[in-house]
N, CA and C atoms as a LAMMPS dump frame, in Angstrom:
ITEM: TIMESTEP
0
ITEM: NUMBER OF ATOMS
570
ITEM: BOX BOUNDS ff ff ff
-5.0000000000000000e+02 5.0000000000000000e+02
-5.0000000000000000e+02 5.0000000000000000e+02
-5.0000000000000000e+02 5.0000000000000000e+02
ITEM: ATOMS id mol type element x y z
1 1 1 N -482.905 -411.798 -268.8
2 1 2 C -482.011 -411.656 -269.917
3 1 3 C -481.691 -412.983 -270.559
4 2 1 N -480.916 -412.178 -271.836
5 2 2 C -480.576 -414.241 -272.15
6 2 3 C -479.126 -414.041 -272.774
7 3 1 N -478.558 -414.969 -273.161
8 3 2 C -477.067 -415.031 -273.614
9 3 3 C -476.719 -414.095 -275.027
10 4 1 N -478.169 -413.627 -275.693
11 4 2 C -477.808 -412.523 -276.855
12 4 3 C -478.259 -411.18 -276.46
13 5 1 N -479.13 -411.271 -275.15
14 5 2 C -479.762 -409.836 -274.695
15 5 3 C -479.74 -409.679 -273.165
16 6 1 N -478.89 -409.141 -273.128
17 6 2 C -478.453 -408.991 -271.133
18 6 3 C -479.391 -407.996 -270.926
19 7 1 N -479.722 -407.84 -269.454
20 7 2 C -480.799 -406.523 -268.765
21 7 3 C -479.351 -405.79 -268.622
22 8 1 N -478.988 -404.626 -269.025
23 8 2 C -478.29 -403.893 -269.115
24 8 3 C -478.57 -402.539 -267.692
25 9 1 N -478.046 -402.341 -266.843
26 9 2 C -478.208 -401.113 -265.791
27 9 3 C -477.265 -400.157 -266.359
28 10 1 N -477.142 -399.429 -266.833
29 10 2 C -475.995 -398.458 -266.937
30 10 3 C -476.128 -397.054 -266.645
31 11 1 N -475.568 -396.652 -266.045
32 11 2 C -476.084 -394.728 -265.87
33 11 3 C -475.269 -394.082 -267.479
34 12 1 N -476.192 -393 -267.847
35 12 2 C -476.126 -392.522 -268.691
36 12 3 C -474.715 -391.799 -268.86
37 13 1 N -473.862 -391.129 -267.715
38 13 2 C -472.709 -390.627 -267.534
39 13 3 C -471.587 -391.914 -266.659
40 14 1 N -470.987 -392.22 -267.349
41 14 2 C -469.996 -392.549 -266.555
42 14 3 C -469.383 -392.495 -265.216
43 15 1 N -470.201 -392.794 -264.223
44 15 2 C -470.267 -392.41 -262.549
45 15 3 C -471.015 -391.123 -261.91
46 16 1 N -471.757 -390.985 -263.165
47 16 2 C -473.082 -389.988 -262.771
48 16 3 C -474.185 -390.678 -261.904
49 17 1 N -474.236 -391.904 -262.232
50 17 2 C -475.904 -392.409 -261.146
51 17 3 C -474.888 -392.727 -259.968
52 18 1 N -474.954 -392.674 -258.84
53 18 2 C -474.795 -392.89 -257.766
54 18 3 C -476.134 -393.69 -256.347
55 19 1 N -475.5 -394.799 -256.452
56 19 2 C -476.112 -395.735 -255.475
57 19 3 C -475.246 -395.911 -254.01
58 20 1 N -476.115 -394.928 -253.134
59 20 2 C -475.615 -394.326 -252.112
60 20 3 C -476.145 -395.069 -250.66
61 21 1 N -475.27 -396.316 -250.084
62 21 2 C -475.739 -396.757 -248.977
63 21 3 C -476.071 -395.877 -247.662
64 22 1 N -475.911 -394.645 -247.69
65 22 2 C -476.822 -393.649 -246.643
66 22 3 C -475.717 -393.714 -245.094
67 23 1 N -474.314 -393.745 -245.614
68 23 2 C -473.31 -393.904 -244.451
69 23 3 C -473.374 -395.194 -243.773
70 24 1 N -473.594 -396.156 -244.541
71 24 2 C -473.87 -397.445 -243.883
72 24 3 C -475.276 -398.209 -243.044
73 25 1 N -476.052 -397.369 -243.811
74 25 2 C -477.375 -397.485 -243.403
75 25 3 C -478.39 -398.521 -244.035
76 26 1 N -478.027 -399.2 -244.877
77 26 2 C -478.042 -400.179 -246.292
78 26 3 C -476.771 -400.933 -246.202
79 27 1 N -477.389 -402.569 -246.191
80 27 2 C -476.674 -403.508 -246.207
81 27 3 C -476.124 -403.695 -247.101
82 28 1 N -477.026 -403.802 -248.308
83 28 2 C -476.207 -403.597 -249.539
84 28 3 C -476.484 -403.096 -250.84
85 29 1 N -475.839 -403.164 -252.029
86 29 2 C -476.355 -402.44 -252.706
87 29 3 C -477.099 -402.892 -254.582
88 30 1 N -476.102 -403.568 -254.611
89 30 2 C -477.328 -404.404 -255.824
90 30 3 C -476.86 -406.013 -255.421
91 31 1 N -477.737 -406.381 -255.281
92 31 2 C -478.099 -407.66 -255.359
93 31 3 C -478.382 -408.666 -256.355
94 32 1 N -477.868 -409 -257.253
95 32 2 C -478.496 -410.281 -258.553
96 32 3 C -478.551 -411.433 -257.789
97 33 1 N -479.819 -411.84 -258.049
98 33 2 C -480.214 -413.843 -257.747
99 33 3 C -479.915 -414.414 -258.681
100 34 1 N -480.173 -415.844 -257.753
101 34 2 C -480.284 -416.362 -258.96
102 34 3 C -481.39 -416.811 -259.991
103 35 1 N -482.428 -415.944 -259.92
104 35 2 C -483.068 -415.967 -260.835
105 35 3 C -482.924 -414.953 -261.532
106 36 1 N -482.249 -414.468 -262.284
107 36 2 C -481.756 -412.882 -262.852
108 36 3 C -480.54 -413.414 -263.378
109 37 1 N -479.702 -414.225 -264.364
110 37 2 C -478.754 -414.323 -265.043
111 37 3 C -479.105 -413.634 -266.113
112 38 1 N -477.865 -413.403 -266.859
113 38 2 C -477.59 -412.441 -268.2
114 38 3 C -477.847 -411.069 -267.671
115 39 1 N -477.375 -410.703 -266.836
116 39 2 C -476.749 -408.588 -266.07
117 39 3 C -475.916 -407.878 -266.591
118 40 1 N -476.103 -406.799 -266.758
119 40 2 C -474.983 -406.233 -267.04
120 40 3 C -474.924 -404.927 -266.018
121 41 1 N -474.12 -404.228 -265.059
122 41 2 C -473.797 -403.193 -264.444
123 41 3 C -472.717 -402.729 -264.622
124 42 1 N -472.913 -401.372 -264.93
125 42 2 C -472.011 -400.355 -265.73
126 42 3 C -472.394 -398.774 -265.225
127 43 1 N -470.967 -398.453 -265.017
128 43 2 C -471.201 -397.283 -265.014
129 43 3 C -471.335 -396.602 -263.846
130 44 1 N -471.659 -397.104 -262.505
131 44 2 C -472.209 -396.999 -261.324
132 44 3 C -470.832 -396.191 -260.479
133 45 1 N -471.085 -394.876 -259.429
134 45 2 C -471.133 -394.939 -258.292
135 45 3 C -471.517 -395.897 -257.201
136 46 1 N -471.003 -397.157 -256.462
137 46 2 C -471.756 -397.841 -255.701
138 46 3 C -470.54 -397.305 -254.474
139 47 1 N -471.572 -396.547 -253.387
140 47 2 C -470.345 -396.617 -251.811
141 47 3 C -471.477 -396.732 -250.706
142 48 1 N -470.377 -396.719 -249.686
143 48 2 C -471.521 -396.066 -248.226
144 48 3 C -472.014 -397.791 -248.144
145 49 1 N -472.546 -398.41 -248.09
146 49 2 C -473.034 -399.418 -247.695
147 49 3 C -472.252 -400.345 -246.666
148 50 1 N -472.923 -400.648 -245.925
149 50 2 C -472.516 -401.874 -245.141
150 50 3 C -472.156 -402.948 -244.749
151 51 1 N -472.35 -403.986 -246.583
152 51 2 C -471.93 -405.212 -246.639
153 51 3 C -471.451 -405.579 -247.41
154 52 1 N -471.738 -405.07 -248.319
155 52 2 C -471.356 -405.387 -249.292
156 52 3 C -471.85 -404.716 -250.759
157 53 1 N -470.999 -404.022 -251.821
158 53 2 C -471.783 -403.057 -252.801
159 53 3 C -472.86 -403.878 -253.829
160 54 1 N -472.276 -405.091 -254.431
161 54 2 C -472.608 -406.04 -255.261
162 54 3 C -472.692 -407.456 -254.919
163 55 1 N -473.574 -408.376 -254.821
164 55 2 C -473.728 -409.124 -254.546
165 55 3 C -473.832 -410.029 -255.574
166 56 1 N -473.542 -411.005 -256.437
167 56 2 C -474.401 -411.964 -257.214
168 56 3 C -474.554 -413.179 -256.416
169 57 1 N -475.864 -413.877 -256.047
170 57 2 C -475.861 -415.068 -255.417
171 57 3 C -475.888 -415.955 -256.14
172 58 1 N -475.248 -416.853 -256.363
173 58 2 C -475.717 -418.022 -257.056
174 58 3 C -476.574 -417.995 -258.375
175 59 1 N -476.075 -416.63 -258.742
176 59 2 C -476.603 -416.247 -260.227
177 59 3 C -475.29 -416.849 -261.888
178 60 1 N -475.205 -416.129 -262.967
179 60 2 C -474.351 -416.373 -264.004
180 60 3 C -474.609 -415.726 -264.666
181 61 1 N -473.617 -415.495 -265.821
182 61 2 C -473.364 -414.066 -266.676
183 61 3 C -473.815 -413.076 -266.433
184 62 1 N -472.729 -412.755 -265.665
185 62 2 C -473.438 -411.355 -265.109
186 62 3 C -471.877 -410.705 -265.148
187 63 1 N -472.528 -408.815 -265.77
188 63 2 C -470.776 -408.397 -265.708
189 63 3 C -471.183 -407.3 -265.124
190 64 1 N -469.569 -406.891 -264.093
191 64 2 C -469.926 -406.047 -263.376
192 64 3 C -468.763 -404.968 -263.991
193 65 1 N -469.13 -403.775 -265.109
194 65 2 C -468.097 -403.221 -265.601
195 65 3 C -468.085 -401.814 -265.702
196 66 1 N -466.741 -401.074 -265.02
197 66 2 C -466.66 -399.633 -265.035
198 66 3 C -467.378 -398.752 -264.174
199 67 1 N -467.345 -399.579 -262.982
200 67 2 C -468.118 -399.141 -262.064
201 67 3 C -466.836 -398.507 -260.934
202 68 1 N -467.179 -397.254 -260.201
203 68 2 C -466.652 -397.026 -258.995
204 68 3 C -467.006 -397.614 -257.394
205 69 1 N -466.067 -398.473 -257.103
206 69 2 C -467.145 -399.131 -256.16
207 69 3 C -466.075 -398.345 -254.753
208 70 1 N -466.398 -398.386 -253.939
209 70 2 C -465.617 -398.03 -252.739
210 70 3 C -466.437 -397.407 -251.048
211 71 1 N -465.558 -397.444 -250.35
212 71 2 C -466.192 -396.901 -249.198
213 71 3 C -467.208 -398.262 -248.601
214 72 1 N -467.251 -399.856 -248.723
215 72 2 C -468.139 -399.953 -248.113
216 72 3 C -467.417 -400.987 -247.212
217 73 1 N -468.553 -401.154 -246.158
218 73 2 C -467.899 -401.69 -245.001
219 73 3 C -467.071 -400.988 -244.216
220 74 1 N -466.872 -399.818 -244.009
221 74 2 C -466.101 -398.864 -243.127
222 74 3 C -467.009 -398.363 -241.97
223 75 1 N -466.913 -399.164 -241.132
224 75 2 C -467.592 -399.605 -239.924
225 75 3 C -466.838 -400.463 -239.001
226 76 1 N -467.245 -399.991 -237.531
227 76 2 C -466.185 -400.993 -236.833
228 76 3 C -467.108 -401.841 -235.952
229 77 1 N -466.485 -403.176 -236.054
230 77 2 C -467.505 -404.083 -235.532
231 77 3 C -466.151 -404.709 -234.614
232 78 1 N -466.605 -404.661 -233.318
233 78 2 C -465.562 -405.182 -232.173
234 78 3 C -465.681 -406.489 -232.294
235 79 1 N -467.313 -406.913 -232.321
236 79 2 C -467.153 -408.753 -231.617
237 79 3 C -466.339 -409.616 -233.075
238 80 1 N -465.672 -410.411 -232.809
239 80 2 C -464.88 -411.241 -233.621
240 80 3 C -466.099 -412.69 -234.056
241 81 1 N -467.236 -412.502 -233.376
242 81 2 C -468.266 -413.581 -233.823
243 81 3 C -468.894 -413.104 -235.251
244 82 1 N -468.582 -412.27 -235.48
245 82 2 C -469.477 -411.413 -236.676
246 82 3 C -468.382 -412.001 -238.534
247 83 1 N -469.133 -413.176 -238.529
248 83 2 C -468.201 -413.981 -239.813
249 83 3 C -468.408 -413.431 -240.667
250 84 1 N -469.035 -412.249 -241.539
251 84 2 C -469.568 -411.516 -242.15
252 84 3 C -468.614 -410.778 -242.72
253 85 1 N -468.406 -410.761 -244.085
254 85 2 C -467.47 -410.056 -244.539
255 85 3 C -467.781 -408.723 -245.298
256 86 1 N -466.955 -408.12 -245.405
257 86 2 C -467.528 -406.688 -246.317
258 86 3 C -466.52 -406.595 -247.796
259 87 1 N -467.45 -406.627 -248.658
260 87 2 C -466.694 -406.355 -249.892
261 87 3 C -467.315 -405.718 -250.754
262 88 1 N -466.265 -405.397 -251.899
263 88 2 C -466.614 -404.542 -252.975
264 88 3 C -467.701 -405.292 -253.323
265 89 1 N -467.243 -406.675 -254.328
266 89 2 C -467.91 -407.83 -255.091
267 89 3 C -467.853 -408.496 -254.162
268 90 1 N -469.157 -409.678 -253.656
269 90 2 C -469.047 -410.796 -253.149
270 90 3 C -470.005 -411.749 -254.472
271 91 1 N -469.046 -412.799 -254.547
272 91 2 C -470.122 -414.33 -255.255
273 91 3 C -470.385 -415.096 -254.701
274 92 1 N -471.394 -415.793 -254.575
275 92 2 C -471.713 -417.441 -253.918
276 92 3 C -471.266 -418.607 -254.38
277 93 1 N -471.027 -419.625 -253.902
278 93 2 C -470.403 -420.645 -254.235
279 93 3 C -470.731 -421.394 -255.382
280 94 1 N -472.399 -421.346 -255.819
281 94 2 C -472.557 -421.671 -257.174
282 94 3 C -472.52 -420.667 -258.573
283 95 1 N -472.277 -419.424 -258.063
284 95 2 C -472.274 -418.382 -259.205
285 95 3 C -470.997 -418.908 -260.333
286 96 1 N -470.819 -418.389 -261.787
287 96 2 C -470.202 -419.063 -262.622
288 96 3 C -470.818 -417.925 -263.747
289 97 1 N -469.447 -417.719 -264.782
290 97 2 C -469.441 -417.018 -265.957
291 97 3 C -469.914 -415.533 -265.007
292 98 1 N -468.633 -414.853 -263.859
293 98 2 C -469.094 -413.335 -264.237
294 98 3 C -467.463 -412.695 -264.278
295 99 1 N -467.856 -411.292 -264.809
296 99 2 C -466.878 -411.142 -265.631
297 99 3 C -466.742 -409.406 -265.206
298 100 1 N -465.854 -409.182 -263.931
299 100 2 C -464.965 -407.655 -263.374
300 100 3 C -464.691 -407.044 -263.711
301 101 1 N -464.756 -406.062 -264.836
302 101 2 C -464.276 -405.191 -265.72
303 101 3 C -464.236 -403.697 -265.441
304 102 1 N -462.799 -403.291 -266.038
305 102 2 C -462.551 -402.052 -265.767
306 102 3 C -463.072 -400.806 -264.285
307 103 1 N -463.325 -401.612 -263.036
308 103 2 C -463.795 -401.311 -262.282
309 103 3 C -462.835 -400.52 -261.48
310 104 1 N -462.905 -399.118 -260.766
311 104 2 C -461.788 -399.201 -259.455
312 104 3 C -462.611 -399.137 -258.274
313 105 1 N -461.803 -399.903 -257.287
314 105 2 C -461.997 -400.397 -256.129
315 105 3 C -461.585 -400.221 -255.364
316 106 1 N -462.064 -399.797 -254.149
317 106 2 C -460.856 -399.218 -252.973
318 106 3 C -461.632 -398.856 -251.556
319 107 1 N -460.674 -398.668 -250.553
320 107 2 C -461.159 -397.955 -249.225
321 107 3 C -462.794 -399.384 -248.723
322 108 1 N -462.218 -400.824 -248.719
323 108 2 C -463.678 -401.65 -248.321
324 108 3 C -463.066 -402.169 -246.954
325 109 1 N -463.891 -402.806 -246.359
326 109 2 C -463.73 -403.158 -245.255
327 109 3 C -463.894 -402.49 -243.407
328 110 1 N -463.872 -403.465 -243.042
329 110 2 C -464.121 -402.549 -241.344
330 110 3 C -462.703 -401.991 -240.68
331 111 1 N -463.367 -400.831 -240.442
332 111 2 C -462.18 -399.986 -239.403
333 111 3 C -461.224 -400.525 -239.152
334 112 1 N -459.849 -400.3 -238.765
335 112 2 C -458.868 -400.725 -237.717
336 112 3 C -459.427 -400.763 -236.508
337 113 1 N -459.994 -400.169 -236.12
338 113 2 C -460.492 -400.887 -234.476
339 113 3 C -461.371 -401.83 -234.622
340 114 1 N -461.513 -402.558 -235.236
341 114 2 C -462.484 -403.701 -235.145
342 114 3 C -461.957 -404.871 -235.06
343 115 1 N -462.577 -406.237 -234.6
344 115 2 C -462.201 -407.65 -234.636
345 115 3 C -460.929 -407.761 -236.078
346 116 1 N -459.868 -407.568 -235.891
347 116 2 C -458.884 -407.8 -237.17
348 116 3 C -458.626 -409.251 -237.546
349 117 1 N -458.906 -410.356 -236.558
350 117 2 C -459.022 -411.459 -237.018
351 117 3 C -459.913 -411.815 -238.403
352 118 1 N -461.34 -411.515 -237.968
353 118 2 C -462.207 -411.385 -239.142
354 118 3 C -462.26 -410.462 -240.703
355 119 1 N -461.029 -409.564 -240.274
356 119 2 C -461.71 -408.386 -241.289
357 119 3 C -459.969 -408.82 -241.864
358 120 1 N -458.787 -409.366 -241.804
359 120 2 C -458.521 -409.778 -243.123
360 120 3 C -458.762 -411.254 -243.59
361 121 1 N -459.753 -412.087 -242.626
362 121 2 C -460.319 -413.321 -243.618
363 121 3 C -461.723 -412.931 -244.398
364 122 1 N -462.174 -411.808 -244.113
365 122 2 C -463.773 -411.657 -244.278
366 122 3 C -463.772 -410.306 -245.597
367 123 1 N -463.075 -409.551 -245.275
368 123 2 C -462.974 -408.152 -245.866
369 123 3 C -461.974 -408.235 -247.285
370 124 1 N -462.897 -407.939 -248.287
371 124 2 C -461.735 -407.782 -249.472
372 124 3 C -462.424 -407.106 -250.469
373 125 1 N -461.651 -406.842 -251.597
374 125 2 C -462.363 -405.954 -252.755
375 125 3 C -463.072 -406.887 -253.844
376 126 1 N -462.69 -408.018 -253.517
377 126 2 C -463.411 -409.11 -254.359
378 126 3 C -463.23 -410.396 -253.86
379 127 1 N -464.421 -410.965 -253.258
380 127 2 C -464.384 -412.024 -252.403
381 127 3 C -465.462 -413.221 -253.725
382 128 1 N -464.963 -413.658 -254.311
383 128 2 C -464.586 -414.948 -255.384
384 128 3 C -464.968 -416.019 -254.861
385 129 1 N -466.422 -416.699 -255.113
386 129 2 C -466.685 -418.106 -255.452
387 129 3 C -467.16 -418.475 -256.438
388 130 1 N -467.106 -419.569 -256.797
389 130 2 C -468.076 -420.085 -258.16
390 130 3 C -466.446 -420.341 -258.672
391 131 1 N -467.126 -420.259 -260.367
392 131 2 C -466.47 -420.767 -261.071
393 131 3 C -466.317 -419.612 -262.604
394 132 1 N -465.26 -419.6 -263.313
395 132 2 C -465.151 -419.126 -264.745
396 132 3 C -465.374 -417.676 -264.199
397 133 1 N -464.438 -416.883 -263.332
398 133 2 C -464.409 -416.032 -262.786
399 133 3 C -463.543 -415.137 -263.9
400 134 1 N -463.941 -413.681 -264.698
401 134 2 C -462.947 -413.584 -265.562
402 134 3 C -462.569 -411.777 -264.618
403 135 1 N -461.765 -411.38 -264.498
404 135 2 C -461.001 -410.342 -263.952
405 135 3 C -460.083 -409.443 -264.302
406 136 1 N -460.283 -408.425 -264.87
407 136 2 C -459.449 -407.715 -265.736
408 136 3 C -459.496 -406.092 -265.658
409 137 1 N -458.81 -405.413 -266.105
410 137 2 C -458.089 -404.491 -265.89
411 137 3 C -459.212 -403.522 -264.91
412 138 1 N -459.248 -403.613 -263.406
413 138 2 C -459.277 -403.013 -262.4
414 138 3 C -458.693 -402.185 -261.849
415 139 1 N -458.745 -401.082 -261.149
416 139 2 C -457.681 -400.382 -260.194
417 139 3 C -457.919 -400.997 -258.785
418 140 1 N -457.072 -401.067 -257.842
419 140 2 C -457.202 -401.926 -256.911
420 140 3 C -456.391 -401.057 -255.618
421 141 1 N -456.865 -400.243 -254.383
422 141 2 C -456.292 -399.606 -253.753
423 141 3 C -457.007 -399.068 -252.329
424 142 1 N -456.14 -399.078 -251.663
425 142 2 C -456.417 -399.02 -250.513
426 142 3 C -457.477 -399.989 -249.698
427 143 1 N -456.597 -401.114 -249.902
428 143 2 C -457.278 -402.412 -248.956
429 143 3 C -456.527 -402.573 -247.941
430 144 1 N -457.168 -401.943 -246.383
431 144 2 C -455.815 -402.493 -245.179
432 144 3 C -456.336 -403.116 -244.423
433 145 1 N -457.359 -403.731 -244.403
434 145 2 C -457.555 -405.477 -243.366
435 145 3 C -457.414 -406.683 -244.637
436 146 1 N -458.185 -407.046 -245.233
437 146 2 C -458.148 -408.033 -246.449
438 146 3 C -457.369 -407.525 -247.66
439 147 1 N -457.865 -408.308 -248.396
440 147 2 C -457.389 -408.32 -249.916
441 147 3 C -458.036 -407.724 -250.744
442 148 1 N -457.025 -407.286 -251.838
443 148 2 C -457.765 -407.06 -252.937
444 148 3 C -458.707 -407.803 -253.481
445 149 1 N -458.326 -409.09 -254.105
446 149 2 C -458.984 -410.177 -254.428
447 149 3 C -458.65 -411.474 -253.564
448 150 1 N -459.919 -411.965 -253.653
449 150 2 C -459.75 -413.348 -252.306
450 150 3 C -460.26 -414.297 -253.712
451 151 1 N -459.664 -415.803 -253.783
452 151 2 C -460.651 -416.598 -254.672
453 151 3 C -460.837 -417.408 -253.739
454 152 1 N -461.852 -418.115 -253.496
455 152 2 C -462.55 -418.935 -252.956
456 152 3 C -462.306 -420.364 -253.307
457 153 1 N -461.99 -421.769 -253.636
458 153 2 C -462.207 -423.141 -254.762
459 153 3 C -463.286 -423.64 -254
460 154 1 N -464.918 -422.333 -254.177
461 154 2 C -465.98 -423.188 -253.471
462 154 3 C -466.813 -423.549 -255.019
463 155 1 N -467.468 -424.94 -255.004
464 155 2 C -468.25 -424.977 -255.895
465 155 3 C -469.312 -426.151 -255.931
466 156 1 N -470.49 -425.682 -255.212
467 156 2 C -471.437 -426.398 -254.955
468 156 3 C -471.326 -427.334 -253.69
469 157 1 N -470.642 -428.632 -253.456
470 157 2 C -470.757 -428.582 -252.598
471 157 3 C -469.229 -429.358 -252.441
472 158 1 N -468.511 -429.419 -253.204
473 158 2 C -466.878 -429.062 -252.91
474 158 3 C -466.471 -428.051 -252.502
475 159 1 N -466.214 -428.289 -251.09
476 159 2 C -465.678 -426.901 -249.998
477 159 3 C -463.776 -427.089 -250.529
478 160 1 N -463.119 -426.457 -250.591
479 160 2 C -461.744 -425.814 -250.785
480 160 3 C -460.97 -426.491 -251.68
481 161 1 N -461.799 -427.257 -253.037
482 161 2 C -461.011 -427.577 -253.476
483 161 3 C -460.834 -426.514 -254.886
484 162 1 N -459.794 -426.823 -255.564
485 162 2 C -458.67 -426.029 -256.296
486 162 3 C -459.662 -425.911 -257.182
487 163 1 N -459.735 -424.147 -257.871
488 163 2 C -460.437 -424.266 -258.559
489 163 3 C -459.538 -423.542 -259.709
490 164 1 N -459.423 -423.702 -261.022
491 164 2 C -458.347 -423.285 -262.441
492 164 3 C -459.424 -422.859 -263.484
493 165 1 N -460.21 -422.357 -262.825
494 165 2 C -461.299 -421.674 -264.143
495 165 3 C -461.574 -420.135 -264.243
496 166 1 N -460.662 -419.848 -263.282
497 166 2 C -460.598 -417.977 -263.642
498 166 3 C -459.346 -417.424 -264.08
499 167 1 N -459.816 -416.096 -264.582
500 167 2 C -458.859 -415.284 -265.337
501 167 3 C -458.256 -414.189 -264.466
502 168 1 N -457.576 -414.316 -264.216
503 168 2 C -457.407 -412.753 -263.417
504 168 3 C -455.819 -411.883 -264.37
505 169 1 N -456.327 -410.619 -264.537
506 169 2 C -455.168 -410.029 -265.526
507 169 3 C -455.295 -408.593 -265.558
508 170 1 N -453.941 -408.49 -265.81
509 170 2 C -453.912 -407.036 -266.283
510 170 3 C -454.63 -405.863 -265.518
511 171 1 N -454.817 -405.982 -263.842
512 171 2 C -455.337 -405.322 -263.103
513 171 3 C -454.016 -404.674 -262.112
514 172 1 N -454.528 -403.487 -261.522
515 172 2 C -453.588 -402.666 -261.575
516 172 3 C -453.601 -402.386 -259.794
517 173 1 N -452.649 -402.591 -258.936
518 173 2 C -452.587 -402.647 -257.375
519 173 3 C -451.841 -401.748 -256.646
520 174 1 N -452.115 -401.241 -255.593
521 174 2 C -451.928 -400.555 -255.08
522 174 3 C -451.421 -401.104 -253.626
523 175 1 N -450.442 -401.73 -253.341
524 175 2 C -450.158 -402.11 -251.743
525 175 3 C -451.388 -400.848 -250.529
526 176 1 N -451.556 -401.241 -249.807
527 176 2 C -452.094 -400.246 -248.278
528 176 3 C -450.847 -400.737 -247.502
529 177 1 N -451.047 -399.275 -246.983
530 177 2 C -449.721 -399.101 -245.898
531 177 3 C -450.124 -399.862 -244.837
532 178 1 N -450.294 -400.766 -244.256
533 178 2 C -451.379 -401.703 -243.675
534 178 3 C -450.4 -400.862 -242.015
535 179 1 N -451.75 -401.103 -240.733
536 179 2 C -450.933 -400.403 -239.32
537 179 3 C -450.389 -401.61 -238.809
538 180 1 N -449.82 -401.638 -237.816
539 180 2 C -449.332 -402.812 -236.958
540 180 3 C -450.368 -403.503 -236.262
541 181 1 N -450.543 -404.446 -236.041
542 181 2 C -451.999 -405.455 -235.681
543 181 3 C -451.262 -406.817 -234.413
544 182 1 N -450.284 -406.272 -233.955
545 182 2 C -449.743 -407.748 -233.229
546 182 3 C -448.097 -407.306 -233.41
547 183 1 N -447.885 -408.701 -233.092
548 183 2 C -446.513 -408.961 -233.082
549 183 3 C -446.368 -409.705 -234.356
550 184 1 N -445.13 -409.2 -235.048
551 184 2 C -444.473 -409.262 -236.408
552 184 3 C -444.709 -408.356 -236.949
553 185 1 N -444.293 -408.591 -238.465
554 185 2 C -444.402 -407.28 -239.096
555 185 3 C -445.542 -406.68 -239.629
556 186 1 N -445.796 -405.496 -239.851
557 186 2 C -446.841 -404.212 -240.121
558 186 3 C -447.315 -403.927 -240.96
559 187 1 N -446.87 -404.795 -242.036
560 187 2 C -447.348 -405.54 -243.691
561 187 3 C -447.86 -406.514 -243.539
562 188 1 N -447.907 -407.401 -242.582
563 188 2 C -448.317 -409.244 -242.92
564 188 3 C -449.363 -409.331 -241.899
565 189 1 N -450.385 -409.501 -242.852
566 189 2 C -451.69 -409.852 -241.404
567 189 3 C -451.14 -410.909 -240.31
568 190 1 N -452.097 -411.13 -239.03
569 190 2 C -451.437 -411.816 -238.715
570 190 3 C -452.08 -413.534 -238.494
């Protein structure tokens, strides 16, 4: 694609195509490289998968809009070695210019019986690196190990520093009744 003509994916109905990870049988479910800038995904059913629904690696302009994403990563993984996170959206640390739109998101991440250390640093509905991240009117619900949105300040090869180049707005949240995980309270990871 290029900056006046994106490769456009869209299903013809509005959450009519369905991209079905097979109960977690599929790691994941679309993938953009980075050789594939200028995307557009629309429209999609994406669930059931295992790692993650959308991936962009180290790709740019790429929009991921009006898509139903949910159900993935609902799997329980005991060992706490497993750094691997499960999300709706994941970006890589050099990805830059993509843009979340009108998406709802919900039900990601591994089981309550699993390693809970990992699954609210690892598990979220949008796990955010790069840069010029734009984020907007989402539904956002039922996240109970991670977050809705995680941002990352990774970028290239500045690990955690502050990054002020995304938008996030006008997206719409839903607390999870999160269970008790430890000692303290039954809302606050621990």
């Amino acid at each position: 694609g290029t900056s006046s003509a994106y490769i456009t994916f869209k299903a013809e109905n509005t959450g009519g195509a369905i991209l079905d990870g097979r109960s977690y049988a599929t790691n994941y479910g679309i993938v953009v490289m980075n050789t594939a800038p200028y995307i557009k995904i629309e429209g999609f059913q994406i669930l059931g998968f295992r790692s993650m629904g959308v991936e962009v690696y180290n790709s740019h302009d790429v929009i991921i809009k009006n898509n139903h994403i949910y159900n993935i990563g609902r799997v329980t993984i005991s060992s706490c070695s497993n750094l691997y996170g499960m999300s709706g959206v994941f970006t890589t640390p050099t990805s830059y210019k993509i843009t979340i739109e009108g998406n709802t998101i919900h039900d990601i991440g591994r089981l309550s019986n699993s390693c809970q250390e990992h699954a609210y640093k690892h598990d979220h509905g949008l796990y955010l690196q790069g840069k010029y991240m734009t984020v907007r009117q989402n539904a956002f619900y039922n996240h109970k190990a991670g977050w809705a949105i995680k941002v990352d300040g990774y970028w290239g090869t500045t690990v955690g520093a502050s990054e002020r180049s995304h938008v996030i707005a006008d997206n719409i949240f839903q607390p999870a009744v999160r269970t008790l995980m430890g000692p303290g309270p039954s809302d606050v990871p621990p």
